[in-house]
C-alpha positions in Angstrom: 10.7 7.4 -30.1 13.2 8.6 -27.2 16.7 7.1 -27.2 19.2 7.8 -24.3 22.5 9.6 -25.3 24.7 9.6 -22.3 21.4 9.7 -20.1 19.8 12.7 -22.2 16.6 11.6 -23.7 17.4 12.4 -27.8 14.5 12.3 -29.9 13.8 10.1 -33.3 12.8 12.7 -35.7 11.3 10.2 -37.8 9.3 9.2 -34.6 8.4 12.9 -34.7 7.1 13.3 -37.8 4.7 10.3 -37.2 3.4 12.1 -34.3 3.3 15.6 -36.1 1.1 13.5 -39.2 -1.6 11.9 -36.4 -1.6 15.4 -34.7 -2.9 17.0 -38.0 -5.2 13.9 -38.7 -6.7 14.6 -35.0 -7.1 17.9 -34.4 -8.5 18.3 -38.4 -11.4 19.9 -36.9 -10.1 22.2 -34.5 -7.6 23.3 -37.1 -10.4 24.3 -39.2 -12.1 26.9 -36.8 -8.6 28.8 -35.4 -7.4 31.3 -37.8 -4.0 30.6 -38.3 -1.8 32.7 -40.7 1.3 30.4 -40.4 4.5 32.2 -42.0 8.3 31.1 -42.0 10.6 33.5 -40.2 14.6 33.6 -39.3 15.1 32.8 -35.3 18.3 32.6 -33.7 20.4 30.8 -37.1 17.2 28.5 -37.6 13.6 29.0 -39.9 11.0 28.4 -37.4 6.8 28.7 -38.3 4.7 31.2 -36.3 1.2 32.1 -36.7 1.8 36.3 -37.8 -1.9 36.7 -36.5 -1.2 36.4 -32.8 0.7 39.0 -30.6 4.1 37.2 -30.5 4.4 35.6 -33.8 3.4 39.1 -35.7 6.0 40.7 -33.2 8.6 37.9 -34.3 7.1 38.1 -38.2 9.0 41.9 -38.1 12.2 40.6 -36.9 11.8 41.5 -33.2 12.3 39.6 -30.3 9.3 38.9 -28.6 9.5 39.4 -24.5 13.1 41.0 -25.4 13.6 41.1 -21.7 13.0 38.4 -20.0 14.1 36.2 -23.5 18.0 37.6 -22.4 18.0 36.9 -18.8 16.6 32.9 -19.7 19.5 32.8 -22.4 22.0 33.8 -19.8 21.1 31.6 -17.3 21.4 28.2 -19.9 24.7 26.3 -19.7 25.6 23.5 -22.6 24.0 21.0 -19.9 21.0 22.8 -18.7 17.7 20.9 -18.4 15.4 23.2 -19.1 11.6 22.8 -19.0 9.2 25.3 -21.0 5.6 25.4 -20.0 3.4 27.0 -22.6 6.1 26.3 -25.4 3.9 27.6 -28.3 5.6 27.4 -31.3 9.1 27.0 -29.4 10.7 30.7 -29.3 12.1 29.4 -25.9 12.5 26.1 -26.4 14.3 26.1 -29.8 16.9 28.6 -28.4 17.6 26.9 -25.3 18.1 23.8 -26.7 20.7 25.6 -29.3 22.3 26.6 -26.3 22.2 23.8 -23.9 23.9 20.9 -26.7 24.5 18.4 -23.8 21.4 19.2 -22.1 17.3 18.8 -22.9 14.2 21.1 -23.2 11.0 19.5 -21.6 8.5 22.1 -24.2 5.2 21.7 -23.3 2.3 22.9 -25.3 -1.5 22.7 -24.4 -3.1 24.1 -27.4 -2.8 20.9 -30.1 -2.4 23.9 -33.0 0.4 25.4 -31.0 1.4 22.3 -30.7 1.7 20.8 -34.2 4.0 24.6 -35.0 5.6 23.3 -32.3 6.9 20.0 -33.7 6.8 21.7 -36.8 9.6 23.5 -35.7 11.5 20.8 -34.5 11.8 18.8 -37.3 12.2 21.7 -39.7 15.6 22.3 -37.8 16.7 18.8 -37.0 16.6 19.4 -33.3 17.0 16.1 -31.3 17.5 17.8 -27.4 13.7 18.4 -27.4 10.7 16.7 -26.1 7.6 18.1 -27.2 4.4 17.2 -25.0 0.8 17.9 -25.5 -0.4 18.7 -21.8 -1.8 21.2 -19.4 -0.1 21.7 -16.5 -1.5 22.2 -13.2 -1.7 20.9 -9.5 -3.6 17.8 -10.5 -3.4 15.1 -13.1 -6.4 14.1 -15.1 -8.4 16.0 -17.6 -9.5 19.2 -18.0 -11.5 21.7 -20.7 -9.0 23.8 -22.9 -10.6 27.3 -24.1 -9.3 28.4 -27.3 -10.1 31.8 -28.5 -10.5 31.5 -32.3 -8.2 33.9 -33.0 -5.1 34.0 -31.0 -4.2 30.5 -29.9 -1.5 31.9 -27.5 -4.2 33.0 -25.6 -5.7 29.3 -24.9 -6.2 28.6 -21.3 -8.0 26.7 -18.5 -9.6 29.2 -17.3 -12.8 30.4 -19.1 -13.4 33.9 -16.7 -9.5 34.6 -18.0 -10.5 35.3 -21.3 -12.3 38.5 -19.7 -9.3 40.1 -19.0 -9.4 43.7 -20.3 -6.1 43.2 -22.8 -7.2 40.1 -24.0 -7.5 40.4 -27.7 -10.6 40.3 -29.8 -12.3 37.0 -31.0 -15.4 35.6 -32.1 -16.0 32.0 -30.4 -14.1 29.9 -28.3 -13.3 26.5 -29.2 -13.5 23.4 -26.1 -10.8 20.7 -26.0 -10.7 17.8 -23.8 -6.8 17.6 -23.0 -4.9 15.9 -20.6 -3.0 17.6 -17.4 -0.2 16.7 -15.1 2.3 17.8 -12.7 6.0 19.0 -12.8 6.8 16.3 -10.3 4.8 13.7 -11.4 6.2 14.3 -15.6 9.9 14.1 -14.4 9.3 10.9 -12.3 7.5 9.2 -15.1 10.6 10.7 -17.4 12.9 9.5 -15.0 14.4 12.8 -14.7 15.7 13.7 -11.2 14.1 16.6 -9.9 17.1 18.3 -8.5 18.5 18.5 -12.3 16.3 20.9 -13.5 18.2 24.4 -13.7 15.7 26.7 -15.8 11.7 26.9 -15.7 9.7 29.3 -17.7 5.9 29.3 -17.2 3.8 31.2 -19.8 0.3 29.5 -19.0 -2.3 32.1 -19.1 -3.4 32.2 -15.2 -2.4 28.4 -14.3 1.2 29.4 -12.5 -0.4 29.3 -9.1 -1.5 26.0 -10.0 1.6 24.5 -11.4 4.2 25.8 -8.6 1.8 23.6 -6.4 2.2 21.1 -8.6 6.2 21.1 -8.7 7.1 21.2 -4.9 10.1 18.6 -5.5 11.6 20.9 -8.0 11.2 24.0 -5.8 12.6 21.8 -2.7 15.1 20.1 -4.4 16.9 22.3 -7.7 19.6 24.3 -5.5 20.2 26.8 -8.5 16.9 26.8 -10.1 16.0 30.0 -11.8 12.2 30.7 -12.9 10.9 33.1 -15.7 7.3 33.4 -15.0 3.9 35.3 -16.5 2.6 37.1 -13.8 -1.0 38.6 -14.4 -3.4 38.7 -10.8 -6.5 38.9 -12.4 -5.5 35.8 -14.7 -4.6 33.8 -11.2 -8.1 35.0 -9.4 -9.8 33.7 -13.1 -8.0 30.0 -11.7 -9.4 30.3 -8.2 -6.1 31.2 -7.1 -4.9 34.0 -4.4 -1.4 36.4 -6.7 -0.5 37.2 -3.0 0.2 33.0 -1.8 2.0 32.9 -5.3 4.5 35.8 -4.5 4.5 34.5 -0.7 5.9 30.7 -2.5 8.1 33.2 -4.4 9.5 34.7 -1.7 10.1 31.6 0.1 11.9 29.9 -2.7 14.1 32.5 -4.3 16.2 35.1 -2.7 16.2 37.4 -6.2 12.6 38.5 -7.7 12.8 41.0 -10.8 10.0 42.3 -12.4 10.7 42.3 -16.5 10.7 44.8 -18.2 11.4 47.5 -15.4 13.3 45.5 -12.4 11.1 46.3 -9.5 12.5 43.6 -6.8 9.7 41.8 -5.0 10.5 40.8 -1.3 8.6 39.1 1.6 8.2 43.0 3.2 7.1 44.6 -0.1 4.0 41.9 -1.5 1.5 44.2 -0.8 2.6 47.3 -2.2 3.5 45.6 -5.0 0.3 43.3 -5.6 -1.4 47.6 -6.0 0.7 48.3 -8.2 1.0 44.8 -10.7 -1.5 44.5 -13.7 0.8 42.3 -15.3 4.2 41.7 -15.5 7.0 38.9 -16.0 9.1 37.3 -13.0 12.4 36.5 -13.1 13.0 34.7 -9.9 16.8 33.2 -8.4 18.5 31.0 -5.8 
């Protein structure tokens, strides 16, 4: 499925499609409890699918760029050789942009939720994008297997972490649907796709209270990327839900990168300032540089 291009992994969209057809065939039950309102919009030059029921694809459905924000500052940073690796892809709003932008690079889009994914490869074939590679993992400090909670009625929402779904802005639903998926490691992916870690440039982690978990998980790239630059979901109560401390996360921040910016808003976060910041933070995004 995954031929090499001057050492870029380029995908076989035939390959793709194959996947995208056993995806459907698997996950035929699953598909059959979300409610999923799947709708074609204009992105960036391209038709992507979204699901118009959840909170970013209605916002995209009315022509709006969702996370307006923080979706500029990660389109700044790509170069046309970026490797780029998107954790909690969803449909690809992310992905599918910054692989548009980085031609001679690669996206690594990774997407938990088996409904998100199947929009996701949707949307890959749908604009004949070959710079992509679309896995179906969790990602966290471990590899093995884990439970997936879906709330039945926003899949963006779908997380590791049943007590997250208690979180006072979480949208309605009416049950949550289990799935058995697999998990993995940053470090341990890129080895087993030969990718060095020091090539990674861009990391954007949208994983509904797992970040503490998967900066653990990706110590190489944190030691080793000299101009990394992260975009990150950063919600305390989400990280507690995990088992997770928000103040060792910000603490690894702080260590890591000399530039923290809360989006939308630009507070800075420094080593001297955690605390008064941790009173203050509900949620927010992270944009975090060398």
């Amino acid at each position: 499925m995954v031929s090499e291009t001057n050492t870029i992994p380029r995908y076989d969209l035939t390959g793709l499609g194959l996947v995208l057809r056993h995806s459907l065939i698997a996950y035929k039950h699953l598909l059959e409890h979300l409610i999923i309102d799947e709708i074609i919009i204009d992105f960036h030059e391209m038709k992507i699918v979204v699901n118009k029921r959840d909170v970013a694809g209605g916002i995209l459905a009315k022509g709006v760029t969702y996370e307006d924000n923080g979706f500029k500052k990660f389109l700044k940073n790509i170069k046309e050789d970026s490797i780029i690796i998107d954790i909690g892809a969803s449909y690809g709003q992310y992905a599918l942009a910054g692989a548009q932008k980085a031609i001679k690079g690669l996206v690594i889009a990774i997407e938990p939720n088996p409904a998100y994914y199947i929009l996701l490869l949707k949307n890959i074939i749908i604009n004949n994008i070959t710079n992509i590679i679309p896995l179906n993992y969790a990602i966290s400090d471990t590899q093995g297997e884990a439970i997936l909670h879906i709330p039945n009625t926003h899949g963006e929402g779908a997380t590791l972490f049943k007590d997250k779904l208690k979180y006072k802005a979480e949208p309605k639903y009416s049950k949550v649907i289990n799935v058995k998926i697999k998990t993995t490691t940053i470090d341990k992916l890129l080895y087993d796709l030969n990718i060095p870690h020091s090539h990674i440039h861009i990391v954007k982690i949208d994983a509904e209270g797992a970040e503490a978990k998967i900066l653990k998980g990706m110590k190489k790239v944190l030691n080793e990327s000299e101009n990394l630059v992260l975009l990150m979901e950063f919600c305390p109560f989400m990280i507690q839900a995990s088992g997770e401390d928000p103040r060792e996360v910000l603490e690894l921040l702080t260590d890591n990168f000399t530039h923290i910016e809360c989006i939308p808003g630009g507070a800075k976060i420094k080593k001297k300032n955690i605390d008064e910041m941790l009173k203050k933070i509900t949620y927010t995004n992270l944009y975090c540089k060398r």
